[in-house]
Phi, psi and omega in degrees: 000309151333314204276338164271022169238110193240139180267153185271176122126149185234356146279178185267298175347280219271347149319283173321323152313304183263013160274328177315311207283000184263308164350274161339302243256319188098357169276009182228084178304140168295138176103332195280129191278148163258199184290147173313123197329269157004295208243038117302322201271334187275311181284006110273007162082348167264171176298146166280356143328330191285298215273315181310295177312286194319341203253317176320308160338283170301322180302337181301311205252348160102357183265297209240194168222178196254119155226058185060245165292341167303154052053246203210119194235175151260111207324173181269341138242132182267176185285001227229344187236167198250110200256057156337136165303132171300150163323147169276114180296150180320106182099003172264133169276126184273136203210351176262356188312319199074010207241150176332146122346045160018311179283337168237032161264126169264205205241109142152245236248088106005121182299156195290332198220151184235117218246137187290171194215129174288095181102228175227174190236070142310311181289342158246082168287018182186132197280124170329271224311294168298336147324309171299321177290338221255327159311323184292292174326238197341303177336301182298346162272345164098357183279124182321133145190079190280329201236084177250183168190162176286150119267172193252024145148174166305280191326351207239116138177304197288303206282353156299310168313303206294314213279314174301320158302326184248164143248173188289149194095340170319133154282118170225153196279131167234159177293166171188087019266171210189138171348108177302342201246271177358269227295343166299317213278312177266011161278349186282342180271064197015042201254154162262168171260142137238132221266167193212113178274177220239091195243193205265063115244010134117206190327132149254145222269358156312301177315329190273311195285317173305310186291312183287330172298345199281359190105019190292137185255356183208157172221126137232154217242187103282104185302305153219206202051009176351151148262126293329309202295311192120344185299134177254143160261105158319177200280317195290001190262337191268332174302287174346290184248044155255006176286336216276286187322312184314307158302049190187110203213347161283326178319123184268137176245126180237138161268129157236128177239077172267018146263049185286342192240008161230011185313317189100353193222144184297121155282121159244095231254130152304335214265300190309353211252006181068052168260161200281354219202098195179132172228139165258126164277115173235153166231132170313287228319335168298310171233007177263323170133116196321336169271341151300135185237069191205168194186133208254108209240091170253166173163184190283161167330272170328293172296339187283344186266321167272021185267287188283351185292284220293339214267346184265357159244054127210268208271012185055319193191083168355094190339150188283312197298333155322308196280000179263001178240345126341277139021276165285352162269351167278334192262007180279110184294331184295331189298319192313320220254015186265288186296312177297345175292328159256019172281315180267012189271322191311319217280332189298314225285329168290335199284321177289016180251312162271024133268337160307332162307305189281005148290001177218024173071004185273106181307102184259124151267173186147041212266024173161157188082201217258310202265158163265184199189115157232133175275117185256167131254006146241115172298312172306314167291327170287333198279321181256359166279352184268326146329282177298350159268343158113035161237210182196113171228180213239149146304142175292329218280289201305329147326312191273163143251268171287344173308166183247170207307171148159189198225133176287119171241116180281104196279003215305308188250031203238096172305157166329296165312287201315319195281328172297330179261347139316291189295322137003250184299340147310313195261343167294355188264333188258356175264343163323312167212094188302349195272331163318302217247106152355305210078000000 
């Protein structure tokens, strides 16, 4: 792909520049190496100093990556392009989305009339009513919440946190495997991953205590509902790295608990455990519906101020009118009896999927949230022997840094019956190419 691309240029800038524009452009593909430092720098006639600086940039910035003797790649997302799900081909039960039951979303309902308003609502960003609800929430769950505010979802939250906290080169411990959208966002702030494994209690806290010592200045987690494995925290798994965080006591730790209201699971939160450092993130979008664009923010003194400090010199505030239908779907009874009718619809549809999976010996995880997690050895092989049987699941790859392979099953709409014949065509795909499936 290089060699049908030639990068420009006689700065380190205008070097940089034009690998962004081949980016940009889609003629430099995530993955595609660019040249080696040396005989780039010989083919424009610059220092290789020139050309390092162009590449540090870029790395900097979330377009490529490093991969020892692999050379300089192009990340698998840079930041400059927009990484969309693939289209489902025609006739695939889409099973890879991560997204809700329709069917357990409610219909809705925007206040009927919006009264015009003078200026702006810099001085009040956020409606009593809903303060209160949003306050009630986290309560119940033990999570402090003397001190909250809105965001415009979990990701406009986490990269608001990252970006007032760090600087570029700055480190955060993320899960691995982990929310793919995370794992996109933060090299695009110029931040490193540093990867944290992931076992069915969610962070493991050895694992944890190495990133931070390596210099992580933030960790962020999931309490349950893990993206992608399903993992939760239990209490003693949650005492453990909150002994852990506690050496660390400058770490800012952000929780997202967007399956607070379908996990299927006791929340046991680090947000509860009193740290000098900390924000919990919740979001609708799981059970309310994906076009509320608002996410519910407690967390410490310090942070709630450098959190509304940057969001009021830039996007100010959360529509009021999101938040009066926020509102109202929260104090709606009929809604409340929705979402638990599809909290337990959720809990049946992963356990018949990995047990039907453990009926042919295949190890399936999923112990809360939308997804199974099954550990393959070719991610590739299963995704298109599962294809080609009608179905459509996600590659491990976007999930992992060091983890080992395996495929995302979204179980959210996949009835029971469906799952016994899912798993099927499952063991029937590793025994095609016994070479396939991990164990």
């Amino acid at each position: 792909m290089t060699a049908q691309y030639v990068i420009e240029g006689v700065t380190a800038k205008g070097i940089a520049a034009s690998v962004e524009r081949g980016v940009t452009e889609g003629r430099l593909a995530p993955g595609n190496a660019l040249p080696p430092v040396r005989r780039l720098a010989d083919e424009l006639g610059v220092s290789p100093g020139t050309v390092a600086t162009a590449y540090k940039e870029l790395r900097r910035r979330g377009l490529v990556v490093t991969r020892g003797r692999g050379g300089t790649v192009v990340a698998e997302a840079p930041s400059v392009t927009s990484r969309r799900p693939p289209r489902v081909p025609e006739g695939l039960v889409d099973l890879a989305g991560g997204h809700p039951d329709p069917d357990f979303l409610p219909v809705l309902r925007p206040p009927a009339a919006v009264a015009p308003v003078y200026g702006s609502h810099r001085a009040s960003p956020r409606l009593a009513s809903l303060e209160a609800l949003t306050r009630a929430w986290f309560e119940r769950d033990g999570v402090p919440a003397r001190h909250v505010t809105f965001a415009h979802g979990a990701l406009d939250c986490v990269a608001r946190l990252l970006s007032t906290e760090l600087r570029p080169g700055d480190a955060v411990a993320v899960e691995d495997p982990g929310f793919h959208h995370l794992l996109d966002l933060v090299p695009a702030l110029g931040l490193r991953t540093v990867p944290v494994a992931v076992d069915g209690e969610g962070l493991v806290p050895e694992s944890l205590r190495t990133a931070l010592r390596s210099g992580a200045r933030a960790v962020v987690c999931s309490p349950r509902g893990q993206c992608p494995t399903g993992a939760f925290f239990t209490r003693s798994r949650r005492d453990a790295l909150v002994a852990v965080v506690r050496e660390f006591p400058d770490v800012l730790v952000v929780e997202d608990d967007h399956n607070a209201e379908i996990g299927g699971v006791a929340a046991h939160t680090l947000a509860a455990a009193g740290l000098d450092r900390w924000a919990q993130v919740r979001t609708v979008s799981k059970h309310l519906g994906i076009d509320l664009r608002w996410a519910g923010v407690a967390c410490d003194a310090v942070t709630l101020a450098r959190h509304d400090g940057r969001m009021l010199m830039t996007s100010g505030w959360v529509s009021h009118v999101l938040q009066e239908t926020v509102a109202g779907l929260f104090t709606d009874g009929a809604v409340r009896a929705l979402v638990a009718a599809g909290e337990e619809a959720y809990a049946e549809r992963r356990a018949a999927l990995i047990g039907a999976l453990g009926a042919y010996r295949i190890r399936a995880v999923g112990a809360s949230g939308l997804n199974v997690w099954v550990p393959v050895r070719d991610e590739s092989a299963v995704v298109n022997g599962l294809r080609t049987r009608g179905w459509w699941v996600a590659a491990g790859a976007r999930f992992r840094i060091a983890a080992p392979p395996a495929v995302r099953i979204t179980t959210a709409t996949l009835a029971p019956s469906d799952a016994v014949r899912l798993a099927a065509d499952f063991a029937e795909v590793l025994r095609d190419g016994q070479a396939t499936y991990g164990g």
